[in-house]
VOGU-3710 file (C-alpha; in Angstrom, 3 decimals, decimal comma):
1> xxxxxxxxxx> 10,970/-13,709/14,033  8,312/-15,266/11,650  5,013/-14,106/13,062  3,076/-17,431/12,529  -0,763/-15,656/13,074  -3,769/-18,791/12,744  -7,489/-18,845/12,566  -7,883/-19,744/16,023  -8,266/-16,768/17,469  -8,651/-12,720/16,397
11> xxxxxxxxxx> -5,402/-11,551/14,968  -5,393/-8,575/16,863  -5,413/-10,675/20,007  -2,396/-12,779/18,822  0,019/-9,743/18,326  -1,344/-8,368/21,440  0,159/-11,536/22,507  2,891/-11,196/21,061  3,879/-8,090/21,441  3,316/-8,517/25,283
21> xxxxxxxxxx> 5,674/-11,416/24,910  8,746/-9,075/23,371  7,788/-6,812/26,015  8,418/-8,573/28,676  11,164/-10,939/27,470  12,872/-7,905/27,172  13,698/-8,004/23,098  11,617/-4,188/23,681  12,846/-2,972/26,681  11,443/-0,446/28,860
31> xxxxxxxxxx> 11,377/3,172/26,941  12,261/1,553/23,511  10,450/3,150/20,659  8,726/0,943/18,579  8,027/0,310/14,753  5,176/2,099/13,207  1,854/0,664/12,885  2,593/0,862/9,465  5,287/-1,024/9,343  4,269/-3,529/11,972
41> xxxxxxxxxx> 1,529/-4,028/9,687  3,845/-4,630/7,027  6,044/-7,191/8,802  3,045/-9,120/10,035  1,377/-8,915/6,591  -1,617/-8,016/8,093  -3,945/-4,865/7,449  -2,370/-1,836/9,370  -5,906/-1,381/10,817  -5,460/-4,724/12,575
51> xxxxxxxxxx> -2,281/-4,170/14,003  -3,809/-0,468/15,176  -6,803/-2,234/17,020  -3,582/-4,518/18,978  -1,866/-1,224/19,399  -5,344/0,214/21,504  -5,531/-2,872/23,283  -1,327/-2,719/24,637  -1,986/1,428/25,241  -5,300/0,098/27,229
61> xxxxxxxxxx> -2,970/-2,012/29,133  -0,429/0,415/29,822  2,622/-1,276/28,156  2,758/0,951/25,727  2,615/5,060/25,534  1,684/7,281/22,643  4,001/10,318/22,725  2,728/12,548/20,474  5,758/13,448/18,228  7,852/10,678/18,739
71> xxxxxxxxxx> 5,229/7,458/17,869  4,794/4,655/20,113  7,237/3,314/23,397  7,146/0,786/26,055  6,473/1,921/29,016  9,113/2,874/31,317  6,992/1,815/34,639  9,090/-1,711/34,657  6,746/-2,364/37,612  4,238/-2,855/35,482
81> xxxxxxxxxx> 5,907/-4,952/32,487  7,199/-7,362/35,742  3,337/-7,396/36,573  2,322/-8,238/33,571  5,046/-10,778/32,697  3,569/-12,648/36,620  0,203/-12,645/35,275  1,032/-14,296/32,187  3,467/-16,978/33,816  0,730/-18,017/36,115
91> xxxxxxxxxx> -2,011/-18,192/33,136  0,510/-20,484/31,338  1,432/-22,384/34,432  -2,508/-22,670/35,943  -3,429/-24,356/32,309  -0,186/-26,415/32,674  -1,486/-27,773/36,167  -4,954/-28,210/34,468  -3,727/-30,760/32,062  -1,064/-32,321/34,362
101> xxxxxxxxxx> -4,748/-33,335/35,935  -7,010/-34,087/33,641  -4,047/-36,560/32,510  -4,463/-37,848/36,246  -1,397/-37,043/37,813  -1,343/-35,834/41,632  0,328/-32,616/42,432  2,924/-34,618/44,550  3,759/-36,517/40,691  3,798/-32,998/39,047
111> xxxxxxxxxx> 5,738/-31,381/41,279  8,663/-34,547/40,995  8,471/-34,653/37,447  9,403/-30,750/37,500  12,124/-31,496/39,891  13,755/-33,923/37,822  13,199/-32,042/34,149  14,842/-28,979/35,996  17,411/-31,347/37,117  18,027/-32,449/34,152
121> xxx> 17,941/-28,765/32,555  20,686/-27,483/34,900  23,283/-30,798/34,073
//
């Protein structure tokens, strides 16, 4: 998966994103060891000192564990990774009813225009 990193925000904080995304889609599952900062770095073709700093930041959160002689795993508390994966879904789907209003449509028109696209998606 092409990692696609932009100027619009600190590149640690996009493969903290992203990271947290293959977390919780499940592509690393709980207990799964992961690359090396080194050659996350590597794949990302950033500095491994950047990807280190995203590394802190997903051991801060608790998705990730340091074990001392084995590297870096997901955690196995899949409590937390479904926590985590809520918060996110209702960040995405808070700005998604943001713009469904500032657009000017009711929550009545956003709820039928979800019914029908899902509709739609299971035919």
């Amino acid at each position: 998966m092409s990692w696609n990193l932009n100027n619009d925000k600190p590149i640690y904080a996009q493969i903290v994103e992203r990271i947290q995304r293959q977390i919780i889609s499940g592509f690393y599952k709980a207990g799964d060891k992961l690359p090396s900062v080194r050659d996350f770095a590597a794949d990302a073709g950033v500095n491994p000192n950047t990807m280190q700093k995203a590394f802190v930041e997903l051991e801060r959160s608790g998705l990730i564990v340091t074990v001392r002689t084995s590297g870096r795993t997901v955690t196995e508390d899949e409590g937390l990774i479904l926590a985590v994966k809520t918060e996110i879904a209702k960040e995405q789907v808070q700005d998604f009813l943001l713009k469904m209003k500032e657009f000017g449509f009711s929550s009545k028109e956003i709820l039928d225009l979800l019914n029908a696209l899902l509709k739609e998606e299971r035919e």
